[in-house]
C-alpha positions in Angstrom: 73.8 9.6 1.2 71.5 11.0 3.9 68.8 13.0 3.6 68.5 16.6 4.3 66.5 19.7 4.5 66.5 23.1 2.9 67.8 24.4 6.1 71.1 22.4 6.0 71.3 23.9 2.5 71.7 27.2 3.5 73.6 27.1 6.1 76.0 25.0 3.7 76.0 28.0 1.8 76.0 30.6 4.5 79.3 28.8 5.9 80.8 28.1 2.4 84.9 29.0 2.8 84.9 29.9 -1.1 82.4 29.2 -3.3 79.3 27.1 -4.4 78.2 26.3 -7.2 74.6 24.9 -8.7 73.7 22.7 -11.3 70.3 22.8 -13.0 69.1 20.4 -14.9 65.3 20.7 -15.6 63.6 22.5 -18.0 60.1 23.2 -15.8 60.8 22.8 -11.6 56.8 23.6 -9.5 58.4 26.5 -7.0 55.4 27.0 -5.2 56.1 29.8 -3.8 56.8 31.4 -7.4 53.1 29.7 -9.1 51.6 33.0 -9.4 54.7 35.2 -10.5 55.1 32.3 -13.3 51.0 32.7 -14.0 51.5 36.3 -14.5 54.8 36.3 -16.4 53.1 33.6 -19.2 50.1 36.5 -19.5 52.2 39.2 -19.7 55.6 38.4 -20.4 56.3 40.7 -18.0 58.9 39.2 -14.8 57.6 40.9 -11.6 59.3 38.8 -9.0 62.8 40.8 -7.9 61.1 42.7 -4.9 58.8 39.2 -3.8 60.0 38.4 -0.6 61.7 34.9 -0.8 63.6 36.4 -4.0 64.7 39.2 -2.2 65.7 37.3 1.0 68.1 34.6 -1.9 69.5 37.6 -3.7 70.3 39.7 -0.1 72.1 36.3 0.5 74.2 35.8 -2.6 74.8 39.8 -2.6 76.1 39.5 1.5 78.3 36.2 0.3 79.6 37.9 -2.9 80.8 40.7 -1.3 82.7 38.7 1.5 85.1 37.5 -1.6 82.7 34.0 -2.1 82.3 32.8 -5.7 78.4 31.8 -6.1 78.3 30.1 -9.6 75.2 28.7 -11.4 75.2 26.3 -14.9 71.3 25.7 -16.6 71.3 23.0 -18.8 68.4 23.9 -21.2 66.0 22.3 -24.1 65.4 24.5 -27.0 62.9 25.8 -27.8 62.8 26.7 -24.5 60.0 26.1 -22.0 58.0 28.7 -20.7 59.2 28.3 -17.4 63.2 28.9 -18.3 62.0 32.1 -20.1 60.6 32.7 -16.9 64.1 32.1 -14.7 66.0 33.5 -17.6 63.7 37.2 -17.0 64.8 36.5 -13.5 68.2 36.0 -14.0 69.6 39.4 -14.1 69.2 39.9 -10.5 70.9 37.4 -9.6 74.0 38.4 -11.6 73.0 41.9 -10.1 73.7 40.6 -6.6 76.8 38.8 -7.5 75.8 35.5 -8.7 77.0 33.9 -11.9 75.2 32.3 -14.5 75.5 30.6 -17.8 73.1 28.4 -20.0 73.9 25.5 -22.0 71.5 24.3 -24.6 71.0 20.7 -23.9 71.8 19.6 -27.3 75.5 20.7 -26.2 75.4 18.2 -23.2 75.2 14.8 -24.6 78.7 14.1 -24.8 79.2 15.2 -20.7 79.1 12.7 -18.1 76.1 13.8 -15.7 74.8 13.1 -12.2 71.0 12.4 -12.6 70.3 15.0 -10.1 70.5 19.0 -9.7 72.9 19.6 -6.9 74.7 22.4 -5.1 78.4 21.8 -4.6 80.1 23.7 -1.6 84.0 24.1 -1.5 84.5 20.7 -3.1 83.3 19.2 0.0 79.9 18.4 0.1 77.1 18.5 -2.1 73.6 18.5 -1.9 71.5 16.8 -4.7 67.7 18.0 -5.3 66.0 15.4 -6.4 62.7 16.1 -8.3 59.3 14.3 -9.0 58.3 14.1 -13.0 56.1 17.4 -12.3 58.3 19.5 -11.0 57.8 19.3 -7.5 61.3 18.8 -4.7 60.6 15.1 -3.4 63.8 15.0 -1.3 67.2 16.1 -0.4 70.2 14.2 -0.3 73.6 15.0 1.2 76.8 13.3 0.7 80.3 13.8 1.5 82.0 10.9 -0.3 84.6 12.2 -2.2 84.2 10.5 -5.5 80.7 11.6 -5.6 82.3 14.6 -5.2 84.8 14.5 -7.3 82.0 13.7 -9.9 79.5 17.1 -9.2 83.4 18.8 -9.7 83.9 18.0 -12.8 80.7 17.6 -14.2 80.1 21.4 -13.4 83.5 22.5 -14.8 82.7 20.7 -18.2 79.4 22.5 -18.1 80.8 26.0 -17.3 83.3 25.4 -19.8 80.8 25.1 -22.6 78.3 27.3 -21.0 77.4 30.9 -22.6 77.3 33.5 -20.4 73.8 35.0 -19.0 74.7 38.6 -20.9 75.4 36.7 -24.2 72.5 33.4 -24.0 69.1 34.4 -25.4 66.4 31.8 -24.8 65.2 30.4 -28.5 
């Protein structure tokens, strides 16, 4: 593993061939740029983040990939009750499907029998995945890119067995 930047990450994804997909595995992750948006959605239960401009510069991106024929898919492994923070990306979530992207949730309690990686990662064209790895508050401590193909092979099938017992964004509610 090496580590890498948020850069590498998008072009990764700029230059996927097919698709990418993205694991999540956290219940609460300290977006910085997303503090107050998070601050105001907790007051008001109110999501007022689609037009912010780092959310509309990721969902211009998926939209511009989507419609080149790319498959963008996204699995959330989730505690319930939920935190406040996945109500928060599940507001969100329906621009992202909007632009192309698709998402489904699975309650964690539906995980325990699926071999994990420890890690959050983005998998691009079953070549190369980046794992996010995260302090205990939420905040990104580093980046790690690998190649090998049985760590590969690994964020693969891990995701499938995810997406396969995964409920859809239009059917999940958050409990």
């Amino acid at each position: 593993m090496q580590l890498t930047t948020l850069e590498e990450r998008n072009r990764l994804l700029a230059t996927c061939e097919r698709e990418a997909v993205h694991l999540e595995l956290r219940d609460i992750y300290a977006v910085h740029s997303e503090a107050q948006r998070f601050t105001t959605f907790v007051a008001t239960g109110r999501y007022e983040g689609a037009d912010a401009p780092d959310r509309r510069q990721w969902l211009d991106q998926i939209r511009v990939l989507t419609q080149a024929g790319k498959r963008i898919r996204r699995a959330r492994i989730v505690s319930e009750p939920v935190a406040d923070y996945i109500r928060f990306e599940w507001a969100g979530t329906e621009h992202n499907v909007k632009a192309g992207e698709d998402v489904r949730w699975l309650p964690r309690r539906l995980a325990s029998p699926m071999a994990l990686p420890g890690n959050d990662f983005w998998l691009f064209d079953d070549a190369a995945v980046i794992f996010s790895v995260f302090t205990g508050n939420g905040d990104l401590a580093e980046r790690q890119l690998t190649t090998d193909p049985t760590v590969v092979e690994l964020c693969r099938s891990a995701f499938e067995t995810v997406w396969s017992a995964a409920i859809p964004h239009s059917e999940y509610r958050p409990r």
